[in-house]
ZADO-1210 file (C-alpha; in nm, 4 decimals, padded with zeros to 6 digits):
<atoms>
<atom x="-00.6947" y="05.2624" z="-00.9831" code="UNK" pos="1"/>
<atom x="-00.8740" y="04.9788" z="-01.1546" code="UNK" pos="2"/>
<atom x="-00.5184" y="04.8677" z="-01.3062" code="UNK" pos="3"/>
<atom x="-00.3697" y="04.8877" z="-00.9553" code="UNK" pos="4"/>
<atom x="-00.6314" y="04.6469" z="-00.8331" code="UNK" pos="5"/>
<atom x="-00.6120" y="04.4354" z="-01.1491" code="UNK" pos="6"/>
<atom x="-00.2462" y="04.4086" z="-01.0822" code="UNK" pos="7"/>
<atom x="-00.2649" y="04.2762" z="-00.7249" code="UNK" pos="8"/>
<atom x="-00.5108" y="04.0026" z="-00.8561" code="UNK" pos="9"/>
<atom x="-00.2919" y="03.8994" z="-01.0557" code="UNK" pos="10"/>
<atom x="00.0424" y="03.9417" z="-00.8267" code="UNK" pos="11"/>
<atom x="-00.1925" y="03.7168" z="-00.5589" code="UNK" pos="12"/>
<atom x="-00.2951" y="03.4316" z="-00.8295" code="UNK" pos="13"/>
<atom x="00.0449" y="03.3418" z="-00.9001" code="UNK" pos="14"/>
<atom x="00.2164" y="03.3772" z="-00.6038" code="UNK" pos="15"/>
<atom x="-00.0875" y="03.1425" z="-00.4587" code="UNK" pos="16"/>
<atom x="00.0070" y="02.9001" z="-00.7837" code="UNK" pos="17"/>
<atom x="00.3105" y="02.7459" z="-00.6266" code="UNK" pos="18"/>
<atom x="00.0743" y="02.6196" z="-00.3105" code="UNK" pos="19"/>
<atom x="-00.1901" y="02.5090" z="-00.5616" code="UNK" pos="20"/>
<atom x="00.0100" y="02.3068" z="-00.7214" code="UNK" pos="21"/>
<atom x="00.1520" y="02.1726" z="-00.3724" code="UNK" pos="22"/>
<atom x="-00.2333" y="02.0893" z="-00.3319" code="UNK" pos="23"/>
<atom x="-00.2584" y="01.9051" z="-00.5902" code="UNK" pos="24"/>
<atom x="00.0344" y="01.6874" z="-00.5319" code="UNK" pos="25"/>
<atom x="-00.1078" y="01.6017" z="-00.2480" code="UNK" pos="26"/>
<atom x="-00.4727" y="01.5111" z="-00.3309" code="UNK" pos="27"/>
<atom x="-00.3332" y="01.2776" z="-00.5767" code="UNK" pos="28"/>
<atom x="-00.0882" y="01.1119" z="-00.3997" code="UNK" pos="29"/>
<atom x="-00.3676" y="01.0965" z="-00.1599" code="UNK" pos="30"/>
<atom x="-00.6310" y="00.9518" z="-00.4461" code="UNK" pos="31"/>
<atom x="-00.3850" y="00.7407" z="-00.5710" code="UNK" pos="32"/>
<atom x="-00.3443" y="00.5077" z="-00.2096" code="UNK" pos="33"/>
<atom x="-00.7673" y="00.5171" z="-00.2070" code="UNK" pos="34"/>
<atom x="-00.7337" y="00.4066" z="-00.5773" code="UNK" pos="35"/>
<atom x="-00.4709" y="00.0862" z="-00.4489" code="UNK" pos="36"/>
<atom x="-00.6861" y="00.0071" z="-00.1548" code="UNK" pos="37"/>
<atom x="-00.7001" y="-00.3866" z="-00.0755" code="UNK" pos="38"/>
<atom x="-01.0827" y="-00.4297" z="-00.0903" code="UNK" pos="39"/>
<atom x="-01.2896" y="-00.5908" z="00.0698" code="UNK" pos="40"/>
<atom x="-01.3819" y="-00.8523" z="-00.1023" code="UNK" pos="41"/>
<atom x="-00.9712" y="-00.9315" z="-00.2080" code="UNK" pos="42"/>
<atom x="-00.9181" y="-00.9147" z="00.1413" code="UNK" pos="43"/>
<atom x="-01.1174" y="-01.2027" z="00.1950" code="UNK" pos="44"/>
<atom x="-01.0107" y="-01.4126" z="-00.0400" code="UNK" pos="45"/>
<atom x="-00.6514" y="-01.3755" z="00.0620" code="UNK" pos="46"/>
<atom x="-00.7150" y="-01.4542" z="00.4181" code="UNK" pos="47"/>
<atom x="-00.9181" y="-01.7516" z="00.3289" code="UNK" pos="48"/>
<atom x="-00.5530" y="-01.8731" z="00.1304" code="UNK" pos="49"/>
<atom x="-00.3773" y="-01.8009" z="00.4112" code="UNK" pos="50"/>
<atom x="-00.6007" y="-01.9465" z="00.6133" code="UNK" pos="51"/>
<atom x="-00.5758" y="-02.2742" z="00.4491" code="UNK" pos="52"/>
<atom x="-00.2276" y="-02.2569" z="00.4281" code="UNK" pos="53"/>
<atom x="-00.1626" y="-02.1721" z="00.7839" code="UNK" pos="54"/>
<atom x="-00.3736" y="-02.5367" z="00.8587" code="UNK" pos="55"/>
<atom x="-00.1558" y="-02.7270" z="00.6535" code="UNK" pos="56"/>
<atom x="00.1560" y="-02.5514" z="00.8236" code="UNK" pos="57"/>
<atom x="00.0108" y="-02.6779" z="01.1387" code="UNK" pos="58"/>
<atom x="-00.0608" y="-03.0452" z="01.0646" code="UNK" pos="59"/>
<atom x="00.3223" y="-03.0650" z="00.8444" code="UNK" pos="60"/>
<atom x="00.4551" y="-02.9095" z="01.2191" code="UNK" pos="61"/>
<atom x="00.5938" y="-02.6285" z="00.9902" code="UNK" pos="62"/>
<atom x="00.4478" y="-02.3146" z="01.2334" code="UNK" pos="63"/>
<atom x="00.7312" y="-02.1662" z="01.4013" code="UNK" pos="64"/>
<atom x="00.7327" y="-01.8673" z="01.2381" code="UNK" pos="65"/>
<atom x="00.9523" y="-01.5845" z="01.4297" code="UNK" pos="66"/>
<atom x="00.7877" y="-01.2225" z="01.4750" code="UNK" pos="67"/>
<atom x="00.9243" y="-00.9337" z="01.2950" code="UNK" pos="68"/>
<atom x="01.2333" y="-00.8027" z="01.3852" code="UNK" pos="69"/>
<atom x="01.2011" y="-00.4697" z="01.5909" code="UNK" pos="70"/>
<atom x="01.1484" y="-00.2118" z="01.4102" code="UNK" pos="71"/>
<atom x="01.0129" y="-00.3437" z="01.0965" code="UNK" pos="72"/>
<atom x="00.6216" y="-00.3687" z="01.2417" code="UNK" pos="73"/>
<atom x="00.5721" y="00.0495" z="01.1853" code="UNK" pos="74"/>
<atom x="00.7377" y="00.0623" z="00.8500" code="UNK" pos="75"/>
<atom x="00.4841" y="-00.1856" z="00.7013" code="UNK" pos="76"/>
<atom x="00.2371" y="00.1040" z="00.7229" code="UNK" pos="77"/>
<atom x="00.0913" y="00.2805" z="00.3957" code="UNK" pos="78"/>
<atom x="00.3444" y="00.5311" z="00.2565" code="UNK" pos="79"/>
<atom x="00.6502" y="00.4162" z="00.3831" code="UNK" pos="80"/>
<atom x="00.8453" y="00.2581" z="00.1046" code="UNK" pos="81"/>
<atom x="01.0175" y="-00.0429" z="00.1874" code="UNK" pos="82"/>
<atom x="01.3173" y="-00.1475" z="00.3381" code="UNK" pos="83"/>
<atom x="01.5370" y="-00.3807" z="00.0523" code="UNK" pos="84"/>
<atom x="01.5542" y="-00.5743" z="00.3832" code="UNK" pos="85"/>
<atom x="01.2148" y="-00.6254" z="00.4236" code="UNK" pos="86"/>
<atom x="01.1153" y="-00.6975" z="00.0532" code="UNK" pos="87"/>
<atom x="01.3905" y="-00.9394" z="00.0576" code="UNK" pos="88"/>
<atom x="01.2112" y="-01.1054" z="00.4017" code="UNK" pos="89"/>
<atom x="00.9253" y="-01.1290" z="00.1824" code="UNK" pos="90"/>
<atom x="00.7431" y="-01.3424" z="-00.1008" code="UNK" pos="91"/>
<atom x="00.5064" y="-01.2584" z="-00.3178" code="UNK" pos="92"/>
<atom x="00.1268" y="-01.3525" z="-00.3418" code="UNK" pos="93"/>
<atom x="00.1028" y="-01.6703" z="-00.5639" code="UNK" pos="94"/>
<atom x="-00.0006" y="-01.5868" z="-00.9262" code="UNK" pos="95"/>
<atom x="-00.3090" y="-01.8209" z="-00.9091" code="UNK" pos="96"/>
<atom x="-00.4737" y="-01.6084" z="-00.6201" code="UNK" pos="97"/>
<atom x="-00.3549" y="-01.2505" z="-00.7760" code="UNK" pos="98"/>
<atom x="-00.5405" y="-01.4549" z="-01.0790" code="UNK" pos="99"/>
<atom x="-00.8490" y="-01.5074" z="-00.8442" code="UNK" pos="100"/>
<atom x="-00.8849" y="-01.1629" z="-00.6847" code="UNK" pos="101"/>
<atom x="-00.9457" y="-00.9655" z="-01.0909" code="UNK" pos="102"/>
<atom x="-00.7588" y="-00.7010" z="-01.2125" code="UNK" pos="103"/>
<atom x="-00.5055" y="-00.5255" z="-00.9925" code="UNK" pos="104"/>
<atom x="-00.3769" y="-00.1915" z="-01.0330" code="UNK" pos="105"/>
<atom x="-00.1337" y="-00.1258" z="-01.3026" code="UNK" pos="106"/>
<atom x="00.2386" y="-00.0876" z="-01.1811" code="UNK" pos="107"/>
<atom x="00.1571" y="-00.2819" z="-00.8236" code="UNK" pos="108"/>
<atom x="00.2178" y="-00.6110" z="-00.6675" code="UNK" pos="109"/>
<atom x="00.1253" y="-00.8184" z="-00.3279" code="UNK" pos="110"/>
<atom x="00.3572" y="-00.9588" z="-00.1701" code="UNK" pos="111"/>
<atom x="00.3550" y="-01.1508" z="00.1831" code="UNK" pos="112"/>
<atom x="00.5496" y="-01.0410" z="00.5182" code="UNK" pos="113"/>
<atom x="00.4368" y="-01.3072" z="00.7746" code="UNK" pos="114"/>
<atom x="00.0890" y="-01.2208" z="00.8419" code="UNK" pos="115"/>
<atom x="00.0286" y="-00.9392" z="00.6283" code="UNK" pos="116"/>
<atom x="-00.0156" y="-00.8819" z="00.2935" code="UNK" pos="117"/>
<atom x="00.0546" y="-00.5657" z="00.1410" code="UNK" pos="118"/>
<atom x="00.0061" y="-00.3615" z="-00.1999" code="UNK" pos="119"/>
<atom x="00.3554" y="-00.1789" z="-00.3220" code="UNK" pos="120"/>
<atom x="00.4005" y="-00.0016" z="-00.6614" code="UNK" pos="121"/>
<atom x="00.6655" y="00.0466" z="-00.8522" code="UNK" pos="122"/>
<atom x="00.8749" y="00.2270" z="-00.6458" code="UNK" pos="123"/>
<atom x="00.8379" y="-00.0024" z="-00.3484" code="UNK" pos="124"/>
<atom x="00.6020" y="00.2036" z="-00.1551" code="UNK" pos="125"/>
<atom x="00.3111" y="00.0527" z="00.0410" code="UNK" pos="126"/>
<atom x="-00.0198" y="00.1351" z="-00.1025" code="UNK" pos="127"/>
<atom x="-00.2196" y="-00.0934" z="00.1663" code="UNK" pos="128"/>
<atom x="-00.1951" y="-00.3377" z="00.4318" code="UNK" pos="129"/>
<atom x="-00.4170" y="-00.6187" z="00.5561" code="UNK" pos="130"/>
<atom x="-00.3432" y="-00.8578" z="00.8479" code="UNK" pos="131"/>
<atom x="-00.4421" y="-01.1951" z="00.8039" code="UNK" pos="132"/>
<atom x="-00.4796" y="-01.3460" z="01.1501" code="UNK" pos="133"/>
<atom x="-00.8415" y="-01.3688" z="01.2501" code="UNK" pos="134"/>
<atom x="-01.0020" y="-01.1041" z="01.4796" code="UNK" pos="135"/>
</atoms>
């Protein structure tokens, strides 16, 4: 009897392993975008840059900037990984402000899609997104 029970213990932990695991895939693909966030504080330097930049746009007569193509506004959202059409619409964040905002996470980059700026790793796939027109 006590084997029997012993035995479907067992049986139940490892056919429960499989969907632990799953779990656990999960909470750190999860922990890892909360790890990539844009904070606060970055996100404020970068739309002071911007903003900056956007006034000498305007006084060169350089701001006739074209919306994004249908479409493309939902896949800059966090998780999607990014279009090579997209990343090639794109430029990246100037090295002197990266320089200015501290250490970034390892294996990442921001780059700059019209008004946003985004976080992608590696693998192209958007850790975090801030807008940079003014509320």
């Amino acid at each position: 009897m006590f084997r029997t029970i012993l035995l479907g213990i067992a049986l139940a932990t490892v056919a429960a392993s499989p969907a632990l695991a799953a779990d656990q895939t999960k909470k750190a693909a999860r922990q890892e975008l909360r790890d990539n966030r844009i904070t606060g504080e970055e996100a404020k330097l970068l739309r002071a840059y911007y903003k900056f930049e956007r006034k000498a746009e305007k006084a060169a007569g350089e701001n006739n900037r074209p919306n994004l193509p249908a479409g493309w506004k939902k896949q800059l959202d966090k998780g999607w990984t990014l279009d090579p059409q997209i990343l090639a619409a794109s430029e990246p964040v100037p090295a002197d402000v990266v320089k200015k905002l501290g250490s970034q996470p390892a294996n990442s980059s921001l780059i700059r899609i019209q008004n946003r700026v985004i976080r992608i790793d590696a693998a192209k796939k958007i850790q975090d997104v801030i807008d940079l027109t003014p509320n």
